[in-house]
C-alpha positions in Angstrom: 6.7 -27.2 -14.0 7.0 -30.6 -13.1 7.5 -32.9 -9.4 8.6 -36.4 -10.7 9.8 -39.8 -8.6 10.0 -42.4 -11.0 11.6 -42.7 -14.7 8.5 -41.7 -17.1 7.5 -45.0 -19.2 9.1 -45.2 -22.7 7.1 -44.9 -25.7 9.6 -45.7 -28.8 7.4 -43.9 -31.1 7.6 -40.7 -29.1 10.1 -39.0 -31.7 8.3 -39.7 -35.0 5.2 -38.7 -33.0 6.1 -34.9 -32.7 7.8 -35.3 -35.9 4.8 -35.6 -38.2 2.4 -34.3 -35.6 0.5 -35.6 -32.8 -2.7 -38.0 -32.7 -4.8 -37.0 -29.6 -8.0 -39.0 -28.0 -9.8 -36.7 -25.2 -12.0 -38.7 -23.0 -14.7 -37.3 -20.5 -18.2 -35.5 -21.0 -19.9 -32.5 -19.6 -18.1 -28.7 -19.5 -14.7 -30.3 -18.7 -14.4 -32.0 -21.9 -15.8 -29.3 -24.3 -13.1 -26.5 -22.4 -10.4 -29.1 -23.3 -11.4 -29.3 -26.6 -11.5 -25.3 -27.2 -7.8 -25.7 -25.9 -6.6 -28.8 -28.3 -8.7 -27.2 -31.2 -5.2 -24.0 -31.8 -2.9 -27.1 -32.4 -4.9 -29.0 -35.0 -3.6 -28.8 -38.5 -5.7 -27.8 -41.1 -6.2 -30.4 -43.9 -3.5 -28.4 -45.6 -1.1 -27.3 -43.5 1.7 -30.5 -42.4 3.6 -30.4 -39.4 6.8 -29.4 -39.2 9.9 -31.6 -38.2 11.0 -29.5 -35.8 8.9 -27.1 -34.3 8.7 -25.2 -30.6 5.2 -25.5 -31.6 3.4 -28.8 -31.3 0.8 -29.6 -34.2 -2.1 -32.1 -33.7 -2.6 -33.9 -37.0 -5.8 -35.7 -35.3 -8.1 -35.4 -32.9 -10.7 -36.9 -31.1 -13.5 -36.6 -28.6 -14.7 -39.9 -26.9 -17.9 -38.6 -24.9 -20.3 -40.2 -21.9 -23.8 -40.4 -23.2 -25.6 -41.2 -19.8 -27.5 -37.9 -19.4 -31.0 -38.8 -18.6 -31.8 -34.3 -17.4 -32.6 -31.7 -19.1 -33.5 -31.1 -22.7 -31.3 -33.8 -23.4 -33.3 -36.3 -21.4 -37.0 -35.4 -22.6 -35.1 -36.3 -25.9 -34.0 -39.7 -25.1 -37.0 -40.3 -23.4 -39.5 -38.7 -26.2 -38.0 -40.1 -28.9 -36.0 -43.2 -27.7 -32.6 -41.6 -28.5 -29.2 -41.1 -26.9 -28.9 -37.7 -25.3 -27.4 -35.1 -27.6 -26.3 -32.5 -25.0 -22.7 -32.9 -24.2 -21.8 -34.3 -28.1 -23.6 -31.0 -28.7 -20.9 -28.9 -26.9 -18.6 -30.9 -28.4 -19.0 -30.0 -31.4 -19.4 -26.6 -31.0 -15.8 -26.5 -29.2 -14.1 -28.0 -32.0 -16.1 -25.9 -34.6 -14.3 -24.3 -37.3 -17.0 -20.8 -36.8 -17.0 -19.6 -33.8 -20.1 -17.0 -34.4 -23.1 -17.6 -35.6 -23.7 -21.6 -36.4 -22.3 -22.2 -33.0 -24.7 -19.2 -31.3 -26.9 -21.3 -32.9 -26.0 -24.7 -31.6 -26.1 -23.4 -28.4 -29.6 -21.0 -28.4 -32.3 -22.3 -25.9 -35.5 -22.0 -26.8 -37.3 -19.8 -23.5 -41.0 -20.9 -24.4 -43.3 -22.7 -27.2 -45.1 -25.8 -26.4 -42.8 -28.5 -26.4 -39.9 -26.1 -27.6 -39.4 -24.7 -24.2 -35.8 -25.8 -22.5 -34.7 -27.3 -25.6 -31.5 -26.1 -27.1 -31.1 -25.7 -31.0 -27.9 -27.9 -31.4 -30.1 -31.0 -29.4 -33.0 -30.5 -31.9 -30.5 -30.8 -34.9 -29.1 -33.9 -33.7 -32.5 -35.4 -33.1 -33.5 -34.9 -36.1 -30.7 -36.0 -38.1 -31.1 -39.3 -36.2 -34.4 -39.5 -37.1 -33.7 -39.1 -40.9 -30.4 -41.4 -40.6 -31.6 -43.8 -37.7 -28.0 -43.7 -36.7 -27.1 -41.4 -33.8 -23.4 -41.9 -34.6 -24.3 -40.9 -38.0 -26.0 -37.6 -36.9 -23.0 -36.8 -35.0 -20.7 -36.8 -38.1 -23.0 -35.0 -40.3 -23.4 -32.4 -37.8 -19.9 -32.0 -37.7 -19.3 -32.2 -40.6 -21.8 -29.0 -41.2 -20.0 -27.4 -38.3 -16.6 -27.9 -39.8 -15.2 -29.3 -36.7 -11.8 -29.9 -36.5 -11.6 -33.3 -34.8 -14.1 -36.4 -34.8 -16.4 -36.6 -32.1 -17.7 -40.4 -31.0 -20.2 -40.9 -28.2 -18.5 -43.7 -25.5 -21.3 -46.1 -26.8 -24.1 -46.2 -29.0 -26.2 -48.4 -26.8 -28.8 -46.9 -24.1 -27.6 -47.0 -21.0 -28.1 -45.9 -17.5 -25.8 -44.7 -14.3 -26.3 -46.4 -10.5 -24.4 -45.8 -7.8 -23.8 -48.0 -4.8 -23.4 -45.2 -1.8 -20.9 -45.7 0.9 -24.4 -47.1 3.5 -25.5 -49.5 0.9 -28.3 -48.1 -1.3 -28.1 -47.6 -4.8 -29.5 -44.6 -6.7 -30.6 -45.0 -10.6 -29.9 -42.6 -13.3 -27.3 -39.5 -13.7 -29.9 -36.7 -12.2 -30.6 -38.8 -9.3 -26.7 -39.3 -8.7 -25.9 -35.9 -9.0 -28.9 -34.7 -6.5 -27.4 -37.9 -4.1 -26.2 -35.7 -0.8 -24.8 -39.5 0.1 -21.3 -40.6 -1.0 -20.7 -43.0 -3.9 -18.5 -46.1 -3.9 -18.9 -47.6 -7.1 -20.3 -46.7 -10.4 -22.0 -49.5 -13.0 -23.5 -49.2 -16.3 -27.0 -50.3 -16.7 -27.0 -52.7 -19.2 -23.4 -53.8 -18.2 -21.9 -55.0 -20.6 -22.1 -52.3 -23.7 -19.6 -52.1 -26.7 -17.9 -49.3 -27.9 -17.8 -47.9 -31.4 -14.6 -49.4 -33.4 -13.8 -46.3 -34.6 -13.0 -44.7 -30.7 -10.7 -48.4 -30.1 -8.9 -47.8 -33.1 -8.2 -43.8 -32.2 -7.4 -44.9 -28.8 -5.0 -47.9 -30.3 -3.1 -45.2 -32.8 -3.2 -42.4 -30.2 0.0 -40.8 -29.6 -2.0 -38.6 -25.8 -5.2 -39.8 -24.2 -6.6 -37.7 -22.0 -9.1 -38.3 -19.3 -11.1 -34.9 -17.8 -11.4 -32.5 -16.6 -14.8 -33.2 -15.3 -17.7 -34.8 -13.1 -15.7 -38.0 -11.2 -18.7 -40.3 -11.4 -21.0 -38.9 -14.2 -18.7 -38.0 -16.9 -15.6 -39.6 -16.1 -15.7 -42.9 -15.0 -18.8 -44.1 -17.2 -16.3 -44.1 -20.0 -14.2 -46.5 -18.7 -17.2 -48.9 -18.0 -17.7 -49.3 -21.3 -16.1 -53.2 -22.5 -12.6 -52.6 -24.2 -12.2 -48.9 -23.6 -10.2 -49.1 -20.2 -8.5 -51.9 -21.7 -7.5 -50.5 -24.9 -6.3 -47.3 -23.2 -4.0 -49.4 -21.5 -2.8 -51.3 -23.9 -1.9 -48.0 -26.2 1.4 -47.1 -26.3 0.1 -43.0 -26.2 1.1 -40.9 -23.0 -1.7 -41.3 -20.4 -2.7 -38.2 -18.7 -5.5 -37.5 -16.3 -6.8 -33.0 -16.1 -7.3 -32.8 -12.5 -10.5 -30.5 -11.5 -10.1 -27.5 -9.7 -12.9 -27.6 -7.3 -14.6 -30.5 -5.5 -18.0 -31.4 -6.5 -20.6 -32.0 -2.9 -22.1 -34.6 -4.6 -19.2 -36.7 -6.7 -15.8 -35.6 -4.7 -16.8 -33.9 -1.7 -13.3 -34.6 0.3 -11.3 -36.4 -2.5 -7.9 -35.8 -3.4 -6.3 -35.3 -6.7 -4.9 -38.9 -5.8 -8.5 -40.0 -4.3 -9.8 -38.8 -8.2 -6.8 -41.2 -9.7 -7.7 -44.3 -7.3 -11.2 -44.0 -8.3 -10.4 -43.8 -12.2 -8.1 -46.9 -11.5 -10.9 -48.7 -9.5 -13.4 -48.6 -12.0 -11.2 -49.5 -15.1 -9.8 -52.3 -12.6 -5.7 -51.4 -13.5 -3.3 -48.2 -13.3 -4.1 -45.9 -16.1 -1.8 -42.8 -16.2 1.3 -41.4 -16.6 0.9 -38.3 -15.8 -1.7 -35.9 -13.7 -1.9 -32.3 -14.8 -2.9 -30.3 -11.3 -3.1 -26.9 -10.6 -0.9 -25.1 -8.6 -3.0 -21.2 -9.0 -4.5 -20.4 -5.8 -8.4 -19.6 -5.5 -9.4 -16.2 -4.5 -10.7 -16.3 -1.2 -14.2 -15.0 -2.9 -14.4 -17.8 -4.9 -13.6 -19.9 -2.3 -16.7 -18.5 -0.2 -19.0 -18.9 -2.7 -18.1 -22.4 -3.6 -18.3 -22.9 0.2 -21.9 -22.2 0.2 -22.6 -25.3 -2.3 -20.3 -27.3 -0.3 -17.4 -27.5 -2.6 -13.9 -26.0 -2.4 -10.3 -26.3 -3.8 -8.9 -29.9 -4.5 -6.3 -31.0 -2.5 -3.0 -31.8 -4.4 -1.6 -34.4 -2.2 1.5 -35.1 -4.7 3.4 -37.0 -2.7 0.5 -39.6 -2.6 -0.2 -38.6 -6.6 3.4 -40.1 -7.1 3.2 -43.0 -4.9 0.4 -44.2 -7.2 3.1 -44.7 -9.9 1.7 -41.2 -11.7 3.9 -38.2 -12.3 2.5 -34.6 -11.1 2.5 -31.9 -13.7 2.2 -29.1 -11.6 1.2 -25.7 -13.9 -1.3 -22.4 -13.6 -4.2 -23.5 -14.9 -7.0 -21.8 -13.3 -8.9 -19.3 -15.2 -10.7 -17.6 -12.6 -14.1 -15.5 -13.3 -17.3 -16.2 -11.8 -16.4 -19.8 -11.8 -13.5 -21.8 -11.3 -12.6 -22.5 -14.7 -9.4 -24.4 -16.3 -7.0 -21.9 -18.3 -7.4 -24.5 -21.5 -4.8 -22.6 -23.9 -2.3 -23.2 -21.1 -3.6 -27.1 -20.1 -3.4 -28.0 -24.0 0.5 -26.9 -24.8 1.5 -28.7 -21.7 -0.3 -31.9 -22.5 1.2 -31.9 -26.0 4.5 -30.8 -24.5 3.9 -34.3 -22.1 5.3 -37.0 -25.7 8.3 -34.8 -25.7 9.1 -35.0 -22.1 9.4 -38.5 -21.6 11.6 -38.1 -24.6 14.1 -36.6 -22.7 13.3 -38.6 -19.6 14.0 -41.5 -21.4 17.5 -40.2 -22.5 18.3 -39.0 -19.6 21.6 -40.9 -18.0 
């Protein structure tokens, strides 16, 4: 399963960590993050179950979602422009990912209304939220209650509760304002900022990252759901200081407009650009070719199959995880059951890296 160069880091609490089950902070935004979660979601413990000692099995005893909240499209963006609020869209799908009912409250979340003055476009689950922030006047606050009503089985924090926008500075020298425009850019970007710059996190997602025993960064949107994370003050910095496993979920596909001819290592240079030091330990990367069908239709948007250069992956101090994890249907989509048991498996690994003579 695995191409390795180097020694993994040791992490001295590795052992106890599998022992009485794992503590897991998932980064990102978008579809990337909310498949993950679906994955992570079969290892959680219930409040009553306790993980065992020595299980083939590995048990999350705690998990958590740290999520972008720079939409500015969609029904999420006439929301945080109507009514001055951060855009509810991807915490939406976040909690109905880690949601305890997978039928109806979640068919709910998810239902788009198709007309009604006002109501057109919007989805259910954003409407919730918005109105739980309107009675709390805490967006944070919505977010729990709503899990909580959801019975979600992890905590769900947005990357920062201040409003904030994306630019891009393209490779010629303009800069483009706000997520829709970046993702409509046909030009490529060099660097990402936050507007405001300097924006806090929540204490709550620096203490999960501090007492995390795996952070995860993607899968997901390079510049829009990614790297905005890691812009916010403390976050990249606290990930770093962690003693957890670092692992970046390399995408499967390129996106025209974020990654058009990146690299899995081009993705990890970027990550480490913007959060201004090395990151990860490992990269999980799929090894599963594409159909050639799905190939020609992602050719006609310009995108196509990331290329795993590992030896350069390696070079940049990261160990490739190599493992089938495409899911293919109409879309390219990651294989989440099989990502999740071999980033949980990751702790345990370095276990018997580091005992190795």
């Amino acid at each position: 399963m695995q191409s390795k160069s180097a020694e993994a880091p040791a992490h001295e609490h590795t052992k106890t960590a599998h022992e009485r089950g794992l503590r897991v902070v998932a980064i990102g935004g978008g579809t990337g993050l909310s498949t993950l979660l679906k994955g992570l979601k079969r290892f959680v413990a219930s409040t009553t179950e306790a993980a065992p000692a020595s299980s083939d099995n590995p048990v999350i005893r705690d998990l958590c979602a740290v999520v972008t909240v720079s939409d500015d499209g969609g029904s999420s963006g006439r929301l945080r422009k109507e009514l001055k609020m951060l855009p509810p869209g991807d915490i939406r799908n976040c909690i109905v990912a880690l949601s305890e009912d997978e039928a109806l409250l979640s068919k709910l979340f998810r239902h788009r209304f198709e007309k009604g003055s006002g109501l057109e476009g919007h989805s259910f689950g954003n409407l919730f939220l918005a109105a739980l922030t309107a009675i709390t006047d805490d967006f944070s606050e919505a977010v729990r209650l709503s899990s909580e009503i959801l019975l979600t089985r992890g905590h769900i924090y947005p990357a920062t509760t201040s409003n904030i926008e994306l630019e891009a500075l393209m490779e010629d020298g303009t800069r483009v304002l706000g997520e829709t425009k970046i993702t409509a850019s046909k030009g490529r970007i060099s660097e990402l900022f936050l507007v405001p710059p300097d924006v806090g996190p929540m204490p709550q997602t620096l203490e999960a990252i501090a007492h995390a025993d795996i952070i995860t960064i993607g899968p997901g949107s390079l510049f829009t759901s990614l790297i905005p994370n890691l812009l916010v003050r403390g976050i990249a910095d606290a990930i770093v200081d962690s003693p957890a496993t670092k692992v970046y979920i390399c995408n499967l596909m390129t996106q025209p407009n974020e990654s058009l001819g990146r690299s899995a290592a081009d993705h990890i240079r970027a990550l480490n650009s913007h959060a201004r030091q090395q990151i990860f330990d490992y990269a999980l990367i799929n090894r599963t070719p594409v159909s050639d069908a799905l190939k020609a239709k992602y050719a006609t948007e310009g995108a196509c199959p990331i290329v795993n250069d590992l030896d350069v992956v390696e070079a940049l101090g990261v160990i490739p995880v190599l493992g089938d994890y495409l899911d293919e249907g109409d879309v390219a989509r990651h294989d989440t059951a099989q990502v999740a048991r071999d980033v949980l498996e990751l702790p345990l690994q370095q276990l018997r890296d580091i005992r190795k003579p």
